[in-house]
Structures are given as C-alpha cells and as structure tokens.
C-alpha angles and dihedrals in degrees: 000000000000118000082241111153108231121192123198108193147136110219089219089059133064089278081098087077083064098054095051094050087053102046083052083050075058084203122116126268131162126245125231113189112215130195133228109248082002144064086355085066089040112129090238091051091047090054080067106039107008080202089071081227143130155278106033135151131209116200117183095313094332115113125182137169132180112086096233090050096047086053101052086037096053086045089059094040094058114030094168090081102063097226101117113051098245109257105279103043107109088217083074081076098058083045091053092047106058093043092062093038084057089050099039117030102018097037085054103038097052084053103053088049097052087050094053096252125149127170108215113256089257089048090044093087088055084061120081100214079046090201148343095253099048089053083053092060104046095042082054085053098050094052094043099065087077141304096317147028083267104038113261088343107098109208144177080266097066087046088067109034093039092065094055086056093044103047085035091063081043106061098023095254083116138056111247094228112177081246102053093043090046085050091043092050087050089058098042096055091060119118083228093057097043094052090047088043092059101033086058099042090057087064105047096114108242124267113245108249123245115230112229108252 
C-alpha cells in the first residue's frame, strides 16, 4: 500500500479540527465525505473506525481515529512542519498535557454541561474533569503563560485544543474570558485556519430555503 493521506470527514463535524491540523502539516492528502446514518455506518467505513465516526485518517496502512490522536500522529509523522517539540525536549511534557486535557477534562466537561449534568459538589472528586469550574480555570491558565500552549511556540497542541476554545465560546459550553477570546482570536487568524475554515465551509451542503407567509 501506498503512504497516501487519506481524510474521512463531514465538514459540518469535528473533523474540522483535522483539517485544520493538515492544512498547518502543509503536505497532500486526499478528502472522503462521509455522511451522518449512512455511509459513516457503511461496512466499508466501519472496517476503518468501528464508531462510524469521524474524523479519521488512513496513512499507508495506518488508521487512526480519535482528533486529538491524528493531531499528535500527523505532528510526529511529519516533523518538518514544527508543530510537535522533537523527543527529548521537556517541553514535549506541557504539549502532552494540554492535549489530553483537551481530550479528557474539557472534552467531558463541556459535555456534561451541555446535557444538563452536574455531579453534586461531595460526588465531583469521583469525576476526572472534577468540575466545570475547576476545568475553566485551568484551561484559563494554559492559554495565560504566552501566545500559545507552549509560550510563543504554536503547536499541534493548540490546534486541538484550540478548537475546543474556540467551538466552546461559540456555542456557550465555554466561558468567554478576555484570555481565551484573545487566544481564540490568535488561532483564527492563522493562514491554516483560514484555509481549513474555507475549504470546510464550501462544503457545507446548502440550507433549504423558507418561503415568506
């Protein structure tokens, strides 16, 4: 098998964090749109991600799912880019961190609080995001030791969990703090981001349009 990049997404899913990731790698992959109840739960799809969700990747005969994986994956892949500090450099260990914590705390506590859900204060140390609050803070700290994750060094890291910052404040599952809209205004401005952004948005299907009463 070929090393081709190949990219399932849907442009109207959090595959949008991908794409960004792969227009910052800068190298050329190839897009597969998927579809929601159908060919995302094809059986050829579910051969790839048995979650018959997206975003995945398939890379020669690499696949992997998950968007804070693919970005770290695509980082180590190709190192050209910057965008992973090299094995070795301790600031590898602050990078690791916030993408988990993207993945893990954040990811999970947005969730709960969109749902509704909300441990009592005596349950919240069972919980491994503890509570929303507490994610707040830290995710306020993260972005408030320089312009990015890793000071003035932008990363893969900042790509995911910049998207979570940036989609939270969106859609309210995040708090809009002066530090996380000044670090979601830094990202966005990105030619990167731009690009994704636009590439994504042209193939977001059209609304149907409402006729006047």
């Amino acid at each position: 098998m070929s090393d081709e990049l190949v990219f399932y997404t849907n442009p109207m899913s959090r595959g949008r964090i991908v794409r960004w990731m792969l227009e910052e790698v800068g190298v050329p992959y190839r897009t597969e749109i998927l579809e929601y109840a159908a060919s995302m739960k094809s059986p050829e799809y579910l051969a790839i991600n048995p979650m018959g969700k997206v975003p995945a990747i398939r890379h020669g005969d690499t696949v992997v799912t998950e968007g804070g994986a693919i970005c770290a994956y695509l980082a180590d892949a190709f190192p050209d880019a910057g965008l992973a500090p090299p094995i070795g450099d301790k600031a590898r260990g602050t990078y690791f961190r916030w993408l988990f914590f993207a993945a893990g705390p954040i990811e999970a506590a947005v969730s709960a609080r969109s749902m509704g859900w909300e441990a009592p204060a005596d349950k919240s140390r069972m919980l491994g995001w503890g509570s929303y609050g507490d994610v707040m803070n830290a995710i306020e700290l993260a972005v408030s030791q320089g312009d990015y994750l890793l000071g003035d060094r932008f990363s893969a890291a900042d790509v995911y969990f910049g998207s979570h910052v940036i989609w939270g404040m969106a859609f309210g599952g995040i708090e809009k703090r002066p530090a996380l809209e000044a670090y979601a205004a830094r990202l966005r401005a990105r030619p990167a981001s731009l690009r994704a952004a636009q590439i994504d948005d042209a193939l977001v299907p059209p609304q149907p349009q409402t006729q006047p009463a």
